[in-house]
C-alpha positions as CSV (number, residue, x, y, z in Angstrom):
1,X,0.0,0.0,0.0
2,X,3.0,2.6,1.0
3,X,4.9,1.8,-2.1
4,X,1.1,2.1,-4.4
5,X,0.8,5.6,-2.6
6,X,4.9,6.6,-3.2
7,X,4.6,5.3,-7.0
8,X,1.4,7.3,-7.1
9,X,3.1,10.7,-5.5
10,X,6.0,10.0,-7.9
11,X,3.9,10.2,-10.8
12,X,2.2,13.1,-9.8
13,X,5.1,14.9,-9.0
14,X,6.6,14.5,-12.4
15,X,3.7,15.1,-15.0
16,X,2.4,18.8,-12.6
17,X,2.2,20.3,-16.0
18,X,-0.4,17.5,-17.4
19,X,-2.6,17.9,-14.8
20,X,-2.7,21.4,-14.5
21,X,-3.5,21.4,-18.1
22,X,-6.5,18.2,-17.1
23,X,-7.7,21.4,-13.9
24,X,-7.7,23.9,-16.4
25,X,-9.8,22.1,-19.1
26,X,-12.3,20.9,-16.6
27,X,-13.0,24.2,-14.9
28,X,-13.1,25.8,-18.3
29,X,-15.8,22.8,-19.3
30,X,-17.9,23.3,-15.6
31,X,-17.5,27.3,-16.5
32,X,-19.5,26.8,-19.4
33,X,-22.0,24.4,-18.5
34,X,-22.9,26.3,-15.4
35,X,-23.2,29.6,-17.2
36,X,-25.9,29.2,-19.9
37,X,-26.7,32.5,-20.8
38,X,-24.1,33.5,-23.4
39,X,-24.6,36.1,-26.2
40,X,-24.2,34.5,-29.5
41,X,-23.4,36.1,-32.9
42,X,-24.5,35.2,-35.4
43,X,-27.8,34.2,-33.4
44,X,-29.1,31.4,-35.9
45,X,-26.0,29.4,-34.5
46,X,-26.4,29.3,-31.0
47,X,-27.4,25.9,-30.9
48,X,-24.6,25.3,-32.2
49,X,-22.6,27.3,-29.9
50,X,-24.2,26.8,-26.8
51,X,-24.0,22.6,-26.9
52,X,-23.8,20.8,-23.6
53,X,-21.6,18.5,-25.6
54,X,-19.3,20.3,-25.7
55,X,-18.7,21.4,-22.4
56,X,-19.3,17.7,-21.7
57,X,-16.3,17.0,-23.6
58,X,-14.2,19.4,-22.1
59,X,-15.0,18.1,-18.8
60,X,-14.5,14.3,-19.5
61,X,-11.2,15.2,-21.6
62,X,-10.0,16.6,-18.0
63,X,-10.5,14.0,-16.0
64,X,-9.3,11.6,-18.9
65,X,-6.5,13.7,-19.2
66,X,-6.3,13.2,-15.0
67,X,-6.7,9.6,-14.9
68,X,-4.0,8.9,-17.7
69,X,-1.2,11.1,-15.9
70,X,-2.0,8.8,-12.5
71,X,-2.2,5.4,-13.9
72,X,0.9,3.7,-14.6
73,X,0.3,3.0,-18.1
74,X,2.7,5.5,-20.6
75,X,2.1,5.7,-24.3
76,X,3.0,9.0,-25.8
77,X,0.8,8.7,-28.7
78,X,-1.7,8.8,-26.4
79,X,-1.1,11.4,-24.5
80,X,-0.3,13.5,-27.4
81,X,-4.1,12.7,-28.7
82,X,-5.2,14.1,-25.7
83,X,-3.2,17.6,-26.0
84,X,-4.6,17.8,-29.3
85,X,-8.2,17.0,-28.6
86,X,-8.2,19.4,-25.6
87,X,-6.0,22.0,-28.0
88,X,-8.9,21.8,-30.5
89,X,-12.0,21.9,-28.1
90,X,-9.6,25.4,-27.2
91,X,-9.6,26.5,-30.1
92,X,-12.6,25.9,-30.9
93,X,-13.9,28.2,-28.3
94,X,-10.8,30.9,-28.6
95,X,-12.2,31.1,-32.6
96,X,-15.6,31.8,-31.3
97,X,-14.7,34.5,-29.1
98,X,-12.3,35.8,-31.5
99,X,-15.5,36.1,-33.7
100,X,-17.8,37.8,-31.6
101,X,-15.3,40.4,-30.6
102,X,-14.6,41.2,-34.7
103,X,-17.9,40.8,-36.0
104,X,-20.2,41.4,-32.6
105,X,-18.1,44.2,-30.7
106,X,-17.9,42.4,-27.8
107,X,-14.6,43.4,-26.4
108,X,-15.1,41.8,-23.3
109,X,-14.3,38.7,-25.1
110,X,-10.9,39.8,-26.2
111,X,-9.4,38.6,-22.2
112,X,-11.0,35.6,-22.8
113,X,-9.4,35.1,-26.4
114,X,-6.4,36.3,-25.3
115,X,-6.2,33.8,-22.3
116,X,-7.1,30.8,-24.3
117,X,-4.2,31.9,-26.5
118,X,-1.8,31.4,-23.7
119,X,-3.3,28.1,-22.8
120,X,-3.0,26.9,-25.9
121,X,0.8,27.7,-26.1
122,X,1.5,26.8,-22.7
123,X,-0.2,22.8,-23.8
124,X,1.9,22.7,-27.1
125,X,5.3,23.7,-24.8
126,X,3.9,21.0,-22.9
127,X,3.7,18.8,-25.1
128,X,6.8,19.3,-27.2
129,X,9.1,19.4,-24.1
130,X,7.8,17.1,-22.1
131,X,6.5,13.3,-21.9
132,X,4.9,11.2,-19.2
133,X,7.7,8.8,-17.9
């Protein structure tokens, strides 16, 4: 049991970047769900841009992302499809707000944009410098 919980604290302790990546995508996820009220431009999309599925995505790509980094099993391919699912769910969303702010005039949206930006870079430095060992 002591060795399960050192092995587990070692793992941990070496892939901090994953799983502050696997925090940031799940509270990003839980943002959105639990905010519904959004303004949407062009307004015949917001179906499309308000889905649940989405932000149900996001969330289970975070604790995914969570579950991989603690198990013991290590496949870089794997990870790396990760990182790029939860890259593109980002951009994604960074596009949108990018969007609203150009054709909508919502400049509030430019922090937001702006933020996912860095996210984005900080999981591609992640990924290029780093692997789960």
């Amino acid at each position: 049991m002591l060795h399960r919980k050192l092995n587990l604290h070692h793992q941990v302790k070496n892939n901090i970047l994953y799983l502050i990546i696997s925090a940031l995508i799940f509270s990003k996820g839980l943002g959105f769900y639990l905010n519904r009220r959004f303004f949407f431009y062009p307004p015949q999309f917001a179906w499309l841009m308000n889905n649940v599925y989405l932000d149900y995505g996001m969330m289970l790509a975070g604790v995914v992302l969570f579950l991989y980094v603690c198990s013991r099993y290590s496949n870089n391919r794997v990870l790396g499809i990760l990182l790029a699912l939860i890259t593109a769910m980002l951009a994604i969303i960074t596009c949108i707000e990018i969007e609203h702010v150009i054709f909508a005039g919502e400049i509030e949206f430019v922090q937001n944009a702006i933020s996912n930006t860095a996210i984005i870079g900080f999981i591609l430095w992640t990924a290029r410098h780093y692997s789960k060992r």
